[in-house]
C-alpha positions as CSV (number, residue, x, y, z in Angstrom):
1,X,13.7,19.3,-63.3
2,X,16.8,18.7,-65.4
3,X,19.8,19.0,-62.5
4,X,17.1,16.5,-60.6
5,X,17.0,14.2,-63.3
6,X,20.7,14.4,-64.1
7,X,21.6,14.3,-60.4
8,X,19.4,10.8,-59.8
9,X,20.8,9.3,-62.8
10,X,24.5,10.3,-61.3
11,X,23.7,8.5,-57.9
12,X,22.3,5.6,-59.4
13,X,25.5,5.3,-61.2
14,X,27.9,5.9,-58.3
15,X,25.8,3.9,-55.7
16,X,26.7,0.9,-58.7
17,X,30.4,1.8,-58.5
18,X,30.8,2.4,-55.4
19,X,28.8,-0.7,-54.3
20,X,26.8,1.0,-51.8
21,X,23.7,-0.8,-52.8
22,X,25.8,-3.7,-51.5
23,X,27.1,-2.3,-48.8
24,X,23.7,-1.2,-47.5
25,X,22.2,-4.5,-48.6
26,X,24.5,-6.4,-46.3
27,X,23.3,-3.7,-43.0
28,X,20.0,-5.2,-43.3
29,X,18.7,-7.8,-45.5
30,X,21.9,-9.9,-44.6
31,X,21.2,-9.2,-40.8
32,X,17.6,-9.5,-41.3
33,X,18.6,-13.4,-41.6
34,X,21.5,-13.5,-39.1
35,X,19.6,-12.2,-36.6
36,X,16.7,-14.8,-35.9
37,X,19.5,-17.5,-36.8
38,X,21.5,-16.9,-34.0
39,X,18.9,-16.3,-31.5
40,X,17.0,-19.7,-32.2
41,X,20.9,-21.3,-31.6
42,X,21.6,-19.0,-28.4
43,X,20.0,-21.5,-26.3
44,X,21.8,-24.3,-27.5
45,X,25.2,-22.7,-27.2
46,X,24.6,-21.2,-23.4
47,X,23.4,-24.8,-22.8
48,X,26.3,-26.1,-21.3
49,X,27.3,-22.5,-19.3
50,X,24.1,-21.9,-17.3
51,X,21.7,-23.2,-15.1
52,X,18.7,-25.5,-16.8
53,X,16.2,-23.0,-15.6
54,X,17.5,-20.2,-17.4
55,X,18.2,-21.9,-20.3
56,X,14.7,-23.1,-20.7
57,X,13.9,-19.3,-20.7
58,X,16.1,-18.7,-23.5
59,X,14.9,-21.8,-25.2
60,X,11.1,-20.2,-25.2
61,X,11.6,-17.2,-27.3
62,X,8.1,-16.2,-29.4
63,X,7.8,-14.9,-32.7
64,X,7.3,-11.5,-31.1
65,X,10.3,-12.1,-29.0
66,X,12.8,-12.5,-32.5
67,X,10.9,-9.6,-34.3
68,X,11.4,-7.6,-31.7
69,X,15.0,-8.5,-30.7
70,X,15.4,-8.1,-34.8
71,X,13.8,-4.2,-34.7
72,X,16.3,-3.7,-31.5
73,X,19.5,-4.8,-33.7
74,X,18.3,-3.3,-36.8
75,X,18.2,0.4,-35.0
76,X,21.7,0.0,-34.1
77,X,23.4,-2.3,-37.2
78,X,21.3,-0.5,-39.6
79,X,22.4,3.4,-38.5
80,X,25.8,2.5,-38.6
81,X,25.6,1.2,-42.1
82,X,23.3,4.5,-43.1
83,X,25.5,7.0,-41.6
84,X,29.2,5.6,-42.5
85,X,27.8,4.5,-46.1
86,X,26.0,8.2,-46.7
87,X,27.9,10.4,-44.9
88,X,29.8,11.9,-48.1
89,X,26.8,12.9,-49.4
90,X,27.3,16.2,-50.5
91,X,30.7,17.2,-48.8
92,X,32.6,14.0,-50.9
93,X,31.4,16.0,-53.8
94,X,32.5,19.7,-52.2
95,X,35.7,18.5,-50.9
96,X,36.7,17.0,-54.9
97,X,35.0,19.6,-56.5
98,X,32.8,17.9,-58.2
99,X,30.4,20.5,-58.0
100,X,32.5,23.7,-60.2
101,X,31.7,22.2,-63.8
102,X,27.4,21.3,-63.1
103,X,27.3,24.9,-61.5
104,X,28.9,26.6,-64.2
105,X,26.7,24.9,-66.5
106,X,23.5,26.2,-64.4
107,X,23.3,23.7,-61.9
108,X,19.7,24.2,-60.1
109,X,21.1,22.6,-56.0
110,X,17.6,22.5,-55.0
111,X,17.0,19.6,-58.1
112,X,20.8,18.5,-56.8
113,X,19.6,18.0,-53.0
114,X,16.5,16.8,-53.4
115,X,17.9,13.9,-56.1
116,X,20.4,12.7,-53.5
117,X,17.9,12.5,-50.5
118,X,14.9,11.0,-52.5
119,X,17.1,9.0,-54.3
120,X,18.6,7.2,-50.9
121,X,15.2,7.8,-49.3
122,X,14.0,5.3,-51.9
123,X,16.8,2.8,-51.7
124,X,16.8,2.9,-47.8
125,X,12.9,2.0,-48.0
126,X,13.5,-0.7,-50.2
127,X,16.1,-2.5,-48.5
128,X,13.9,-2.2,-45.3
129,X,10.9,-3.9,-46.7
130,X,13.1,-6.4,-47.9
131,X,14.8,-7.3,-44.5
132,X,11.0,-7.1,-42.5
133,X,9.8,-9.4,-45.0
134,X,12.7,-11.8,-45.3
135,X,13.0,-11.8,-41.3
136,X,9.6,-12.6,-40.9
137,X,9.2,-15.1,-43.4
138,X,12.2,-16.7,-41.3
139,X,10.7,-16.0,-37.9
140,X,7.9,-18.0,-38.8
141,X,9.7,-20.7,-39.8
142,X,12.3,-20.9,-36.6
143,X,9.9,-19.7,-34.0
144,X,6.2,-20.2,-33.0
145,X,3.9,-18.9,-30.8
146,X,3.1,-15.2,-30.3
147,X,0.8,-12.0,-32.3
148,X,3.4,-11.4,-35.1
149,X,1.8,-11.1,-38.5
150,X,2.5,-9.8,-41.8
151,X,0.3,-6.3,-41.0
152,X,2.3,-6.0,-37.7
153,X,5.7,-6.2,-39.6
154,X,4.8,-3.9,-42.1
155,X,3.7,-1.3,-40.0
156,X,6.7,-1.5,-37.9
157,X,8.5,-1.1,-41.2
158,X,7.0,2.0,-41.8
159,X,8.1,3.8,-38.7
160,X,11.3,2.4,-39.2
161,X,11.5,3.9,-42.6
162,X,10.7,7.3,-41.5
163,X,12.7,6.9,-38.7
164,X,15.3,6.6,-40.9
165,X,14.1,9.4,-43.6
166,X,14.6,11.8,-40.3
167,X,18.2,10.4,-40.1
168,X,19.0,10.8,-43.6
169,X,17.9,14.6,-43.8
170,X,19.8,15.4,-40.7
171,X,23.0,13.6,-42.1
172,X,22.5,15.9,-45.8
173,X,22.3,19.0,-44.0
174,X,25.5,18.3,-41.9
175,X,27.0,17.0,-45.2
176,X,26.7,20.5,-47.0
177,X,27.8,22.3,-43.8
178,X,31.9,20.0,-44.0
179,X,33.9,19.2,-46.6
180,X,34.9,16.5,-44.7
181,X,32.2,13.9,-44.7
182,X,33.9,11.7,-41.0
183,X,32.4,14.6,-39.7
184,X,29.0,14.7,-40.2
185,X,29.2,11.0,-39.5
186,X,30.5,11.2,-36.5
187,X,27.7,13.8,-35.4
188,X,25.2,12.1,-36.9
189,X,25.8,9.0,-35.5
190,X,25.9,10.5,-31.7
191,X,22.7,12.4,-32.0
192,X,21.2,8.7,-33.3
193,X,22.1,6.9,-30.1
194,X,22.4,9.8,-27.9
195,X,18.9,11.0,-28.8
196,X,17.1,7.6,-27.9
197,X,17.7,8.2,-24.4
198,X,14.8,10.4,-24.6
199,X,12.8,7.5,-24.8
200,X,13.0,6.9,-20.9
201,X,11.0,9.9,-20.3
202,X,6.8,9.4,-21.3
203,X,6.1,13.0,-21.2
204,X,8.0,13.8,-23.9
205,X,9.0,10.9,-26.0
206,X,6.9,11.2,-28.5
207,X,7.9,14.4,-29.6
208,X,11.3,13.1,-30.8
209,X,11.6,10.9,-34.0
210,X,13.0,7.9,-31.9
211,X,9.9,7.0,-30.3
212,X,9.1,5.6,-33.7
213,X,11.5,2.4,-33.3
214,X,10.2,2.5,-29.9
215,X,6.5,2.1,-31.1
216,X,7.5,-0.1,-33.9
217,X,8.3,-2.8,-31.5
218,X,5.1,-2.4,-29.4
219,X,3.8,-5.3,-31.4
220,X,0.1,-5.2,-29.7
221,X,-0.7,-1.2,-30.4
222,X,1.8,-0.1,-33.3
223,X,-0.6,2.9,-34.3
224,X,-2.1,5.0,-31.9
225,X,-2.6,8.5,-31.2
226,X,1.0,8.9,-29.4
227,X,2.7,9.1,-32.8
228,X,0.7,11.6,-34.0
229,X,2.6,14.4,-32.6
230,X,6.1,12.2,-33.6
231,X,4.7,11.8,-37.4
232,X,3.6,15.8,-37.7
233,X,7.3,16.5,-36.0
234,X,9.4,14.1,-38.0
235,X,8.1,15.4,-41.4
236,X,8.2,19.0,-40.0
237,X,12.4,18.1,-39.2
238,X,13.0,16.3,-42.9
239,X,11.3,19.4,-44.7
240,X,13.2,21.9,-42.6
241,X,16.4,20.3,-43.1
242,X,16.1,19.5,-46.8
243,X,14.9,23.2,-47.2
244,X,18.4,24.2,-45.1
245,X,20.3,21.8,-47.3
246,X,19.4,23.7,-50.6
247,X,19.8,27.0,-49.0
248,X,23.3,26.3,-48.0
249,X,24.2,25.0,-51.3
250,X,23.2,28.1,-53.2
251,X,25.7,29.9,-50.9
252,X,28.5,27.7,-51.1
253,X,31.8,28.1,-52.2
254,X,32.9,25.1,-54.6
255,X,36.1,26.9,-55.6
């Protein structure tokens, strides 16, 4: 209890220093805005480079058309800012060691792990419900027409948030394998774009944590009995990997 306490304390701290609150508050409260901004002006810009009919099309986005556009970005915007922001972790702290003086004074990693992940699990979450609400509050004001309501955002929220609780488990365990945290970014951010590929494929999409942004867009049946199997799997991978994460740590060599 004491190395968690310690350890959430230390990453509250740093996150201040380091500005990653910013930096993470830019990658989706600031885009949360952007993004319905420029697609209400898209029509007016491509208005004097296409054909009337097609910019009447433009010109006719929906609610549910921005939200989901905004969901679309966010998957993209929002990992890059997750994984180049967090992926230092745990090795930024291996590769300066960091670590040698809190082990030598009885450093418990599993408190150590489990501070850094809950305490960006939180933060991530918070900055998410932030952006849903501030994008819809500005959806409704730019755009009309559509289903989009505050329940429907906030569900989509959710899936993004464990969406993104999957990604952040799989970038700590990669972070206490290297010392060099570009690398676990870099695989990290493959396996997030390469793995929504899967998506294509009905049979088995929902047995891969990326079907949850996929779902959170399906603004007319958000919860069904498809993610059940996605839910059971994703907590099954951020358990396993935070477990993994703490097991590699004990065996580490901080030296």
């Amino acid at each position: 209890m004491g190395s968690f306490k310690a350890y959430f304390i230390k990453e509250i701290k740093e996150s201040i220093r380091n500005h990653k609150y910013l930096i993470l508050a830019v990658g989706f409260i600031f885009w949360a805005l952007l993004d319905p901004l420029m697609l209400k002006l898209l029509p007016l810009l491509l208005k004097n480079y296409m054909p009337a009919d097609i910019s009447v099309l433009f010109s006719t986005f929906t609610r549910d058309t921005a939200f989901q556009t905004f969901l679309k970005d966010l998957f993209q915007i929002g990992s890059l800012f997750i994984i180049f922001t967090l992926m230092g972790i745990i090795s930024n702290e291996v590769y300066s060691k960091n670590l040698v003086f809190p082990y030598s004074r009885g450093l418990k990693p599993a408190g150590m792990v489990i501070a850094k992940y809950i305490h960006y699990l939180i933060t991530i979450s918070l900055f998410i419900l932030i952006a849903f609400l501030t994008n819809y509050l500005y959806i409704i004001r730019l755009f009309s027409g559509g289903l989009l309501s505050i329940s429907i955002v906030f569900k989509s929220s959710l899936l993004y948030i464990l969406y993104y609780a999957v990604l952040l488990s799989f970038l700590l365990y990669l972070s206490s394998l290297f010392k060099r945290s570009i690398i676990p970014g870099i695989i990290t951010l493959v396996f997030a774009y390469s793995l929504s590929i899967l998506n294509q494929f009905k049979t088995i999409r929902s047995y891969f944590p990326n079907y949850l942004f996929l779902k959170a867009a399906d603004i007319k049946n958000i919860f069904d009995s498809s993610l059940i199997p996605t839910v059971i799997i994703s907590f099954c991978i951020i358990i396993l990997l935070v477990y993994l994460s703490i097991l590699h740590m004990k065996k580490i060599d901080i030296a």
